[in-house]
VEXBAPA-647744 format. One record per atom (N, C-alpha, C): residue in three letters; atom name; x, y, z. Coordinates in nm, 3 decimals. Layout:
BEGIN
+-----+------+---------+---------+---------+
| res | atom |       u |       v |       w |
+-----+------+---------+---------+---------+
| ALA |   CA |       X |       Y |       Z |
...
+-----+------+---------+---------+---------+
END
This chain:
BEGIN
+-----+------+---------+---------+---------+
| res | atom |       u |       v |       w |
+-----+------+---------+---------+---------+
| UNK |    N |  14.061 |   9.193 |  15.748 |
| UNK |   CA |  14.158 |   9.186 |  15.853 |
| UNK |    C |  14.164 |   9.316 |  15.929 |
| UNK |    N |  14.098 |   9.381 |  16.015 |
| UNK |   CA |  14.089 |   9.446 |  16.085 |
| UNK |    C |  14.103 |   9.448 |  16.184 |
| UNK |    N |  14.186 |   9.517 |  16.291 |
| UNK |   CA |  14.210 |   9.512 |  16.456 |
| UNK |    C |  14.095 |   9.539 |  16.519 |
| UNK |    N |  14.035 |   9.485 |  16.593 |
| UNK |   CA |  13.885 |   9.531 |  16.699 |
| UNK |    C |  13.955 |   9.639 |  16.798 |
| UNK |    N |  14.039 |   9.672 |  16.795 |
| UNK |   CA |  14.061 |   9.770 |  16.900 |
| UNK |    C |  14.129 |   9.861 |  16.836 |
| UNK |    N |  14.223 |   9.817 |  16.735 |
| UNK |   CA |  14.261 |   9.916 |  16.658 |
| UNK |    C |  14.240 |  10.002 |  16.556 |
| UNK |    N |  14.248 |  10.129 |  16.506 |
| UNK |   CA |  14.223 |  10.186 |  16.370 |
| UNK |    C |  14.305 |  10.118 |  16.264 |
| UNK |    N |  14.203 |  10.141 |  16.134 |
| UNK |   CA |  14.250 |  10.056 |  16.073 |
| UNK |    C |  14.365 |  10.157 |  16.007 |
| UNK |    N |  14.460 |  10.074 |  15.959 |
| UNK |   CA |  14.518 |  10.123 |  15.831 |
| UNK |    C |  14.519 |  10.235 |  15.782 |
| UNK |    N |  14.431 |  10.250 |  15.712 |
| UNK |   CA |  14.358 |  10.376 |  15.656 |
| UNK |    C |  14.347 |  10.489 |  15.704 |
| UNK |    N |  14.296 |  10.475 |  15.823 |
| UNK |   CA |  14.276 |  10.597 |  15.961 |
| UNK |    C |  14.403 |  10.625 |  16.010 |
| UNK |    N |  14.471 |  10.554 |  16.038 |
| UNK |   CA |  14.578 |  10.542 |  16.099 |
| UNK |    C |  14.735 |  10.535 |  16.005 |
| UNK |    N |  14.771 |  10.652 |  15.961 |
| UNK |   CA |  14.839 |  10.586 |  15.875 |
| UNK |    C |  15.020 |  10.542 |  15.900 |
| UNK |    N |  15.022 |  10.600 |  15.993 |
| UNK |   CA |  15.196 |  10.563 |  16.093 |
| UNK |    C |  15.104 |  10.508 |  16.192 |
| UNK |    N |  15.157 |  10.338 |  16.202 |
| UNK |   CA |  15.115 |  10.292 |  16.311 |
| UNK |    C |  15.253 |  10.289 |  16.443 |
| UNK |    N |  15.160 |  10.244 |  16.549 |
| UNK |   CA |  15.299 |  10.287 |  16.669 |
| UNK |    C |  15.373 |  10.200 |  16.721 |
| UNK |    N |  15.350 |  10.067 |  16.655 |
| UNK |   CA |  15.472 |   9.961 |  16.743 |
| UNK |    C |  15.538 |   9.881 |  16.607 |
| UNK |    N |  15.652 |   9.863 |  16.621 |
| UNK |   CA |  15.675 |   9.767 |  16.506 |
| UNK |    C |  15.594 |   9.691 |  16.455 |
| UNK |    N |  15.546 |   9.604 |  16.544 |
| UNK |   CA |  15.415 |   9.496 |  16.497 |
| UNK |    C |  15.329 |   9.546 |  16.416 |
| UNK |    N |  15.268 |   9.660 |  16.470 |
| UNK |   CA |  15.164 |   9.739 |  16.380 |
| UNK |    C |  15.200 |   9.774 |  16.246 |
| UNK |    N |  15.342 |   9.818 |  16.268 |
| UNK |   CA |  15.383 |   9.847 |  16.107 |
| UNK |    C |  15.429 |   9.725 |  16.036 |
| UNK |    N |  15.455 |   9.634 |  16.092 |
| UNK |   CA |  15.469 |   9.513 |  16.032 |
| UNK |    C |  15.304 |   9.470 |  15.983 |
| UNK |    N |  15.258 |   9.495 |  16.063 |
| UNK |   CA |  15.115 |   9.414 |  16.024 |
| UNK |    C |  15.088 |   9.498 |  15.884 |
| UNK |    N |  15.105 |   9.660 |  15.893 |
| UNK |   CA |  15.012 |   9.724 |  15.786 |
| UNK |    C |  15.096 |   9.687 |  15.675 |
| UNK |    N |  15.286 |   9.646 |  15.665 |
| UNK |   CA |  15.316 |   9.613 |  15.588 |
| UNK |    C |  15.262 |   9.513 |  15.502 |
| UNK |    N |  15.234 |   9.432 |  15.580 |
| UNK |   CA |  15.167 |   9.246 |  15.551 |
| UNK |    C |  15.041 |   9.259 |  15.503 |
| UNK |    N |  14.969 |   9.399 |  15.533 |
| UNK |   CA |  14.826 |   9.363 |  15.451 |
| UNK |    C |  14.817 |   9.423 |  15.341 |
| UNK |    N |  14.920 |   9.529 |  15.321 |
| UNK |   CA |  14.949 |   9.566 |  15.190 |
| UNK |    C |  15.016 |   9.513 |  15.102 |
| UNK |    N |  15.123 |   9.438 |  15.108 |
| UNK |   CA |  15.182 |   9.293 |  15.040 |
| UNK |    C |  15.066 |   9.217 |  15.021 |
| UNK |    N |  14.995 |   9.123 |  15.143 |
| UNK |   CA |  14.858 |   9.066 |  15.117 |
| UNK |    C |  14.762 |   9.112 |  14.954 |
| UNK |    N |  14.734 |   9.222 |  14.969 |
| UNK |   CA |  14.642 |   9.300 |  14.872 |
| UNK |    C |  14.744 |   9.299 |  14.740 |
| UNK |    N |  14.824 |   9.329 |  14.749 |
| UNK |   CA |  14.881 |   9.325 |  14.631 |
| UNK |    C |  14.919 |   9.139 |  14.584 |
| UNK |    N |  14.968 |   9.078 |  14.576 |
| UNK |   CA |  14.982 |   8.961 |  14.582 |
| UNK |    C |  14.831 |   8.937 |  14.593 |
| UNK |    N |  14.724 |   8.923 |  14.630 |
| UNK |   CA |  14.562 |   8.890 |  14.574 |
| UNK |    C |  14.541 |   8.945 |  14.445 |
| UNK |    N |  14.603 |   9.075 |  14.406 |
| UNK |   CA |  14.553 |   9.159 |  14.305 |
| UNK |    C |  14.629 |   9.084 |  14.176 |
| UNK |    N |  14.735 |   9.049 |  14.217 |
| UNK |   CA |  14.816 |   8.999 |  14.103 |
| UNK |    C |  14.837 |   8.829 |  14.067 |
| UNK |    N |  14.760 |   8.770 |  14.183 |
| UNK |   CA |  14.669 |   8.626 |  14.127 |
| UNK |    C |  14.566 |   8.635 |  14.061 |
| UNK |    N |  14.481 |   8.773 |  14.079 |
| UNK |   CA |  14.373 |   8.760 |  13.991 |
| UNK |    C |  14.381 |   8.805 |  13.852 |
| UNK |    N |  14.471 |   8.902 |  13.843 |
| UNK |   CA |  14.533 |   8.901 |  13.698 |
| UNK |    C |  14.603 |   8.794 |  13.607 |
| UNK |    N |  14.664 |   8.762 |  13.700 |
| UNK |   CA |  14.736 |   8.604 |  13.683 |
| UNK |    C |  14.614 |   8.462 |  13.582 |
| UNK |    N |  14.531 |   8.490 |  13.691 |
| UNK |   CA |  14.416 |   8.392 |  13.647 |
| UNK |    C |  14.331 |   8.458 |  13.529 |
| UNK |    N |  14.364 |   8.609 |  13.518 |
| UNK |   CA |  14.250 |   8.647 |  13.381 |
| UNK |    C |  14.330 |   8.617 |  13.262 |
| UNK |    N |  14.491 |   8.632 |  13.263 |
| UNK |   CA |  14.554 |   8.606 |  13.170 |
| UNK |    C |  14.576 |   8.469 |  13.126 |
| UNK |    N |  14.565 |   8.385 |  13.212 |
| UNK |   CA |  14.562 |   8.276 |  13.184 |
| UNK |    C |  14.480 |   8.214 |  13.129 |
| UNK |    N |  14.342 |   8.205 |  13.175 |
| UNK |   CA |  14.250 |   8.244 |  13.118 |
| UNK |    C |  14.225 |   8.290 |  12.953 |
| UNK |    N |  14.219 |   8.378 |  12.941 |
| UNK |   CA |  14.235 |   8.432 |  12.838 |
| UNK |    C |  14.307 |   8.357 |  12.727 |
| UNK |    N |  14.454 |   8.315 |  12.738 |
| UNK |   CA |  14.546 |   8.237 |  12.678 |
| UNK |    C |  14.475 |   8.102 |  12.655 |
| UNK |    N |  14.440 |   8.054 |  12.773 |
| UNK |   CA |  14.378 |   7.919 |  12.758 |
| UNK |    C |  14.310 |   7.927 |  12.658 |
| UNK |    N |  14.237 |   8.011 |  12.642 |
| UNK |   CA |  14.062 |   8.054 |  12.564 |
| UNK |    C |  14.116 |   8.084 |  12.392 |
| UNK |    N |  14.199 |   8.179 |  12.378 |
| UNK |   CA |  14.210 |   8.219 |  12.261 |
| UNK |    C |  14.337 |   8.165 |  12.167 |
| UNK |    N |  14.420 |   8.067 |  12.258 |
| UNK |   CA |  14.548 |   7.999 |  12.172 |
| UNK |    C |  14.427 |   7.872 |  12.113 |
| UNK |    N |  14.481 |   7.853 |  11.997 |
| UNK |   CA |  14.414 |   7.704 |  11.975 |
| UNK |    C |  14.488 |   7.600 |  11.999 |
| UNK |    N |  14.428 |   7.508 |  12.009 |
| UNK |   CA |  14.495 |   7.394 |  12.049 |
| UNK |    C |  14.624 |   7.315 |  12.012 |
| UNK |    N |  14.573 |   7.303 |  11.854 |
| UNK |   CA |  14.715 |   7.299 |  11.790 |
| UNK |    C |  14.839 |   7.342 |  11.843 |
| UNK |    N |  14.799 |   7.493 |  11.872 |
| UNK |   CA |  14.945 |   7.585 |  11.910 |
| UNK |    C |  15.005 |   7.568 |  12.036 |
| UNK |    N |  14.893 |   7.485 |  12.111 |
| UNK |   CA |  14.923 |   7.443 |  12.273 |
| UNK |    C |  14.995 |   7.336 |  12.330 |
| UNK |    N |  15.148 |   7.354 |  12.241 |
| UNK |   CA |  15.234 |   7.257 |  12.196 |
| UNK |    C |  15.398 |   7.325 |  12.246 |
| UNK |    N |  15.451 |   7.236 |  12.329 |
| UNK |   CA |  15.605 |   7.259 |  12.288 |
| UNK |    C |  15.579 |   7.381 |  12.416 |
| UNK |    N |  15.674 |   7.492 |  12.364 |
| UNK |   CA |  15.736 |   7.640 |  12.478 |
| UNK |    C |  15.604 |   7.693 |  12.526 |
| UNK |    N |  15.476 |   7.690 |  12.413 |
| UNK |   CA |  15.377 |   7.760 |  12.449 |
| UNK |    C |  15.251 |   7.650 |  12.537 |
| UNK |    N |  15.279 |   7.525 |  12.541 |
| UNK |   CA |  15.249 |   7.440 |  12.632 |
| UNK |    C |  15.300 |   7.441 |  12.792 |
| UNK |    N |  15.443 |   7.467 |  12.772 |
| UNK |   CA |  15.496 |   7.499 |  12.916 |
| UNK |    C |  15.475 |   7.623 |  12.960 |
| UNK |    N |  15.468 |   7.676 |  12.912 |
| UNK |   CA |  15.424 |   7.839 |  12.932 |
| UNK |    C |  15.293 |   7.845 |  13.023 |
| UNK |    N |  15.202 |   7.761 |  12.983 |
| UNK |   CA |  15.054 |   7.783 |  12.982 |
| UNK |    C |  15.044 |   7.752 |  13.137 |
| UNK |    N |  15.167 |   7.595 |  13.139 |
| UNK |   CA |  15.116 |   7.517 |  13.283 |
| UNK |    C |  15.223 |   7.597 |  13.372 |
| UNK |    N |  15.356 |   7.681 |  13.354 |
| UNK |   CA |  15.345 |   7.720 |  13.417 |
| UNK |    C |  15.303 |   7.854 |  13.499 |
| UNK |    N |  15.208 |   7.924 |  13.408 |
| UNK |   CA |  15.148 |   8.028 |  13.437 |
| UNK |    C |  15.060 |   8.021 |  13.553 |
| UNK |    N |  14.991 |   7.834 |  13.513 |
| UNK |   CA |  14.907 |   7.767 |  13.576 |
| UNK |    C |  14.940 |   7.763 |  13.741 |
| UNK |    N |  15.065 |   7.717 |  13.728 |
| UNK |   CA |  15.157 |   7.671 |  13.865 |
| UNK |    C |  15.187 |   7.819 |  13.934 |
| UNK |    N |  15.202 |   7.905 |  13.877 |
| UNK |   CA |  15.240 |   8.061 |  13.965 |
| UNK |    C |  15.098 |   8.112 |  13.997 |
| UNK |    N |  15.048 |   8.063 |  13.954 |
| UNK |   CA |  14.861 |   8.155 |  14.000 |
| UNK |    C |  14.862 |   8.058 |  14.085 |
| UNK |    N |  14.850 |   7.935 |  14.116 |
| UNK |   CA |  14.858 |   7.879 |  14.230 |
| UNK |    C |  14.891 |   7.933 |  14.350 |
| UNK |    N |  15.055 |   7.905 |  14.335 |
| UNK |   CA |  15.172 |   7.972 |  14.430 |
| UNK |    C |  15.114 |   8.114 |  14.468 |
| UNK |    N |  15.112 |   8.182 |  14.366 |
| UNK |   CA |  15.063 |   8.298 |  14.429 |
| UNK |    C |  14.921 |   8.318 |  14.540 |
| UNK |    N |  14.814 |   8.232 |  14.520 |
| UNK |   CA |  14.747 |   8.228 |  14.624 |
| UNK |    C |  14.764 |   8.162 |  14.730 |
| UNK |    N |  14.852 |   8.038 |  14.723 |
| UNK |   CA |  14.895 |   7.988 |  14.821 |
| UNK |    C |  14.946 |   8.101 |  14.939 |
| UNK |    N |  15.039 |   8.188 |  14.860 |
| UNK |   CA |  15.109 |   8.292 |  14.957 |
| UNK |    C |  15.009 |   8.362 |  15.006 |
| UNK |    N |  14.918 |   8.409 |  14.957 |
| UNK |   CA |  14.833 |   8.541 |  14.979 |
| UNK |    C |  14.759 |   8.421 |  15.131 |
| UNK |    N |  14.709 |   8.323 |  15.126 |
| UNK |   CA |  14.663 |   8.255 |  15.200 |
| UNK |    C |  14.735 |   8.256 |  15.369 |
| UNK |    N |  14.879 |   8.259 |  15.328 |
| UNK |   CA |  14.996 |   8.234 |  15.409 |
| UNK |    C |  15.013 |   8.345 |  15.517 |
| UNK |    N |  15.004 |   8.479 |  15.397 |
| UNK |   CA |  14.992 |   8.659 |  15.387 |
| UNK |    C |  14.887 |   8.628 |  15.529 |
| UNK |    N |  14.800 |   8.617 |  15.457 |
| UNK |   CA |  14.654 |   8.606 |  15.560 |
| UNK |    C |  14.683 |   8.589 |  15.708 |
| UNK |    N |  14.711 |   8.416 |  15.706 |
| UNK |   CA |  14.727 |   8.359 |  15.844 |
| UNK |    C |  14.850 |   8.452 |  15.900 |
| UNK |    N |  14.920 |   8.481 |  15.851 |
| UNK |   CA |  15.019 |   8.554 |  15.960 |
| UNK |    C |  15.012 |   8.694 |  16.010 |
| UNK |    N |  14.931 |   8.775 |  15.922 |
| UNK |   CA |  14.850 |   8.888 |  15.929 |
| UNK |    C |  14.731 |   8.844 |  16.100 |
| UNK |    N |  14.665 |   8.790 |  16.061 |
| UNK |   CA |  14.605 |   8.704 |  16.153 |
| UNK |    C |  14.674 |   8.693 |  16.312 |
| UNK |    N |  14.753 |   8.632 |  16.262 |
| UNK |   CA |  14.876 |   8.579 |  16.383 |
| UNK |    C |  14.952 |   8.734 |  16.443 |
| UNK |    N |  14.963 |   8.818 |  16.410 |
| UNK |   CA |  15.003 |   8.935 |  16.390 |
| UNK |    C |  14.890 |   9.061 |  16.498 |
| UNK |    N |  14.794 |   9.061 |  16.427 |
| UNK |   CA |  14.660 |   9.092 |  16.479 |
| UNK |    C |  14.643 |   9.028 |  16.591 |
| UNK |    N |  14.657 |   8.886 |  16.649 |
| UNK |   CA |  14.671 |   8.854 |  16.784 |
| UNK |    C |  14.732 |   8.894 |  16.885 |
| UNK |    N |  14.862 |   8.874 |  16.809 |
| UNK |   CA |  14.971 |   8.909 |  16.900 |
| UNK |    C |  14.965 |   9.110 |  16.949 |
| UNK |    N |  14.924 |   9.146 |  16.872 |
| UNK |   CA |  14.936 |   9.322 |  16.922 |
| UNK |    C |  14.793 |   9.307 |  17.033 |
| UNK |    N |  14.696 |   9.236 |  17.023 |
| UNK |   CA |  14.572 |   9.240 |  17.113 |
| UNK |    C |  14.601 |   9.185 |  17.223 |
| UNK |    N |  14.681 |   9.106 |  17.226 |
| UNK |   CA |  14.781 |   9.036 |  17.366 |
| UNK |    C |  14.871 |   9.136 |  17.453 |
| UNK |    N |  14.925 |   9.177 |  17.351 |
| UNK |   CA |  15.019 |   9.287 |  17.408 |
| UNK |    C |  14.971 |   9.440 |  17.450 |
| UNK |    N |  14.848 |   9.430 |  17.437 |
| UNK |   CA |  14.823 |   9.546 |  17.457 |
| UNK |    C |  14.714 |   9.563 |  17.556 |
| UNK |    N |  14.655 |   9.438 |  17.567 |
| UNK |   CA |  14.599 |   9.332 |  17.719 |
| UNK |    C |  14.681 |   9.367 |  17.816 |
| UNK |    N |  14.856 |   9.287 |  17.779 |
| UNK |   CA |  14.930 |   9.278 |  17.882 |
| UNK |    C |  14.955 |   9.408 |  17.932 |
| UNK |    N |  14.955 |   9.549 |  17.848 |
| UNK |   CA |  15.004 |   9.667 |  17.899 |
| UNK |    C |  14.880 |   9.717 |  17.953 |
| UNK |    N |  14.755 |   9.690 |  17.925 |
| UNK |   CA |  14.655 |   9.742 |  18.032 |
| UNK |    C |  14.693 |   9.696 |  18.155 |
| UNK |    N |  14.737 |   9.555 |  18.158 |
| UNK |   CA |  14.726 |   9.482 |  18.290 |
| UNK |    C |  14.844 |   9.568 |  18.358 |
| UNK |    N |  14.948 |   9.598 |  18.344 |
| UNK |   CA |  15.084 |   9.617 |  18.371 |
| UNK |    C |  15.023 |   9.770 |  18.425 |
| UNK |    N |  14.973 |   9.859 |  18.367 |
| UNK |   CA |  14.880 |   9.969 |  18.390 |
| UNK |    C |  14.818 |   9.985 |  18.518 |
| UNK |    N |  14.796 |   9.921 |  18.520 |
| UNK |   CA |  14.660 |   9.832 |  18.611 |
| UNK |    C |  14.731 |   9.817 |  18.735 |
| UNK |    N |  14.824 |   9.730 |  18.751 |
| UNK |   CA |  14.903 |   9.686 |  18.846 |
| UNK |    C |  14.966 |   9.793 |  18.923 |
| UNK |    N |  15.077 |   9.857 |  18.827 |
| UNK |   CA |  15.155 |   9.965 |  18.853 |
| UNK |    C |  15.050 |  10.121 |  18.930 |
| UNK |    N |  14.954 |  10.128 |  18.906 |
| UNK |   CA |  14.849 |  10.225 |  18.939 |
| UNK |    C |  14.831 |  10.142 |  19.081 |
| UNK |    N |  14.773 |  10.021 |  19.142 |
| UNK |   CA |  14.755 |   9.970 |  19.230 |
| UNK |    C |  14.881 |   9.965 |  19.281 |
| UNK |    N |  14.983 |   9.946 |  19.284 |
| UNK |   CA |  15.108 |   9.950 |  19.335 |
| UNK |    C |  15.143 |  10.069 |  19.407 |
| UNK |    N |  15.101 |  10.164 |  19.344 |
| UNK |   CA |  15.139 |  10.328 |  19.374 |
| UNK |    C |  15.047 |  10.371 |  19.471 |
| UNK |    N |  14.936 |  10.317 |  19.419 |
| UNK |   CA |  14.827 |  10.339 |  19.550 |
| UNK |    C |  14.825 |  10.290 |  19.633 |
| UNK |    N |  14.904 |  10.180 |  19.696 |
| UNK |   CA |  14.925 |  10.119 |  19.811 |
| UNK |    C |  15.039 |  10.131 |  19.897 |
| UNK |    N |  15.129 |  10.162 |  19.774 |
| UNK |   CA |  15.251 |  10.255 |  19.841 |
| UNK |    C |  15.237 |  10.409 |  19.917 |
| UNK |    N |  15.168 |  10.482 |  19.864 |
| UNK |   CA |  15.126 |  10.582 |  19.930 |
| UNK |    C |  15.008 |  10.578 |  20.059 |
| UNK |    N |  15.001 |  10.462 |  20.120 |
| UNK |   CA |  14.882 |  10.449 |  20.202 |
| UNK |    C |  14.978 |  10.474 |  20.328 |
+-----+------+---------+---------+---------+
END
């Protein structure tokens, strides 16, 4: 998720419009929330693998599925994270279109006023 016009993140580390800091908020939530589905899924994992079956009964049965059900959820979000990150990243490339244009205008304005 990178801005084509913008520095990323990294480079940049106070970005300059709300949006921007909203965005770098959202991709750092993003990353974290990915990081902690995939832990999610090793532990589960793991549990699946080393409880025996027998024991996969009762509290430690519900346990299992719903560990199952939050590693879900959790990528669901990160997915969500994404698209609006996305949506986010549009919207500052729009707006920053519109302020070239506005740029643009206002410079031609001035120059025609002074003729």
């Amino acid at each position: 998720m990178s801005k084509s016009s913008q520095p990323s993140p990294q480079s940049a580390p106070s970005a300059d419009t709300p949006l921007e800091r909203a965005l770098d908020r959202n991709e750092t939530v993003e990353k974290t929330v990915k990081q902690s589905s995939a832990e999610l899924f090793v532990i589960n994992a793991v549990l699946n693998q080393e409880i025996p079956e027998h024991v996969k009964t009762g509290d430690v049965a519900q346990a299992l599925e719903k560990t199952g059900e939050l590693e879900g959820k959790i990528q669901e979000s990160a997915a969500d994270l994404a698209h609006v990150n996305e949506l986010l990243e549009q919207e500052i490339d729009e707006r920053a279109d519109v302020e070239r244009e506005l740029a643009a205008t206002k410079a031609a304005l001035a120059k025609a006023k002074a003729k």
